[in-house]
Structures are given as C-alpha cells and as structure tokens.
C-alpha positions in Angstrom: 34.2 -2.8 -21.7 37.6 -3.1 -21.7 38.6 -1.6 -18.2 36.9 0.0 -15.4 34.6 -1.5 -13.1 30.8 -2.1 -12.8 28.0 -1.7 -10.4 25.0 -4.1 -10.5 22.1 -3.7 -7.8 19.8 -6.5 -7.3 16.8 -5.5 -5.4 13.3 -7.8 -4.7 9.8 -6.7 -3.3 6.9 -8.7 -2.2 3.5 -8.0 -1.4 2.3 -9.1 2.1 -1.1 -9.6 1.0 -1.1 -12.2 -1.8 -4.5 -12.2 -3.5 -4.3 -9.9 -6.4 -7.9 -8.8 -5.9 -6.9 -8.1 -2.4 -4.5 -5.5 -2.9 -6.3 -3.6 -5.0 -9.4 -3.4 -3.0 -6.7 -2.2 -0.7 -5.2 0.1 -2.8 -8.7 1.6 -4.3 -9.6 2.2 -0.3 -6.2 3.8 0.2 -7.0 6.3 -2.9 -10.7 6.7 -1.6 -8.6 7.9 1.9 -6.4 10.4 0.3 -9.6 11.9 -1.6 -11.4 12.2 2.3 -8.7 13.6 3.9 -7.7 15.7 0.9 -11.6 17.4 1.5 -12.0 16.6 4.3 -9.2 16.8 6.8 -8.9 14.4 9.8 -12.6 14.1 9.7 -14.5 11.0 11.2 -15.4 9.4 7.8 -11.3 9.7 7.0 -10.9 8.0 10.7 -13.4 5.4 9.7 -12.1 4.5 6.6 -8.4 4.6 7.7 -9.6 2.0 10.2 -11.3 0.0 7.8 -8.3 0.1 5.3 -5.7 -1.5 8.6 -8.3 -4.0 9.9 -8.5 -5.5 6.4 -4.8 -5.3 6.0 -4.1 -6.8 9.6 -7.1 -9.7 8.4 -4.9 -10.7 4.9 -1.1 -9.8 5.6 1.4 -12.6 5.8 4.9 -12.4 7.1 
C-alpha cells in the first residue's frame, strides 16, 4: 500500500459464565425456550422455563 490510509477494528467478547459446560446447558435451555414460546406463546411452561434459564444464569455469572 503505497498511499491511502487504513482502518483496523479490534473488538473482544467474554462470556460471563466461565464453565464451558455451563453455557451450553445455558444455551440448549435458551433453544428449548424459543421452541415453547414458538408453540406455545407466553404460556406457563415458557414462563417456567424462562425462570429457570435467569436463576441459573444469576447462580454462575461473574462480573
């Protein structure tokens, strides 16, 4: 490159739950959620689930 100018964008993610096993449990009960409410609607065993899914979250987050 000889003249000009160029753009570099440096981005980083982290997980807040660390255990690998973890966050997919996590994500399999966040799938299992979509395929409730995608039948089901807002029904009870969504609401149960979607419970479920933020206590365990809440229980293995760090900040």
């Amino acid at each position: 490159m000889l003249q000009g100018e160029r753009l570099v964008v440096v981005g980083w993610l982290q997980s807040l739950v660390r255990d690998a096993q973890v966050r997919g449990l996590l994500h399999d009960l966040g799938q299992a959620r979509s395929l409730v409410h995608a039948a089901e609607g807002n029904s009870r065993a969504f609401e149960f689930s979607t419970n479920h899914t933020q206590n365990l979250l809440r229980r293995y987050a760090e900040t």
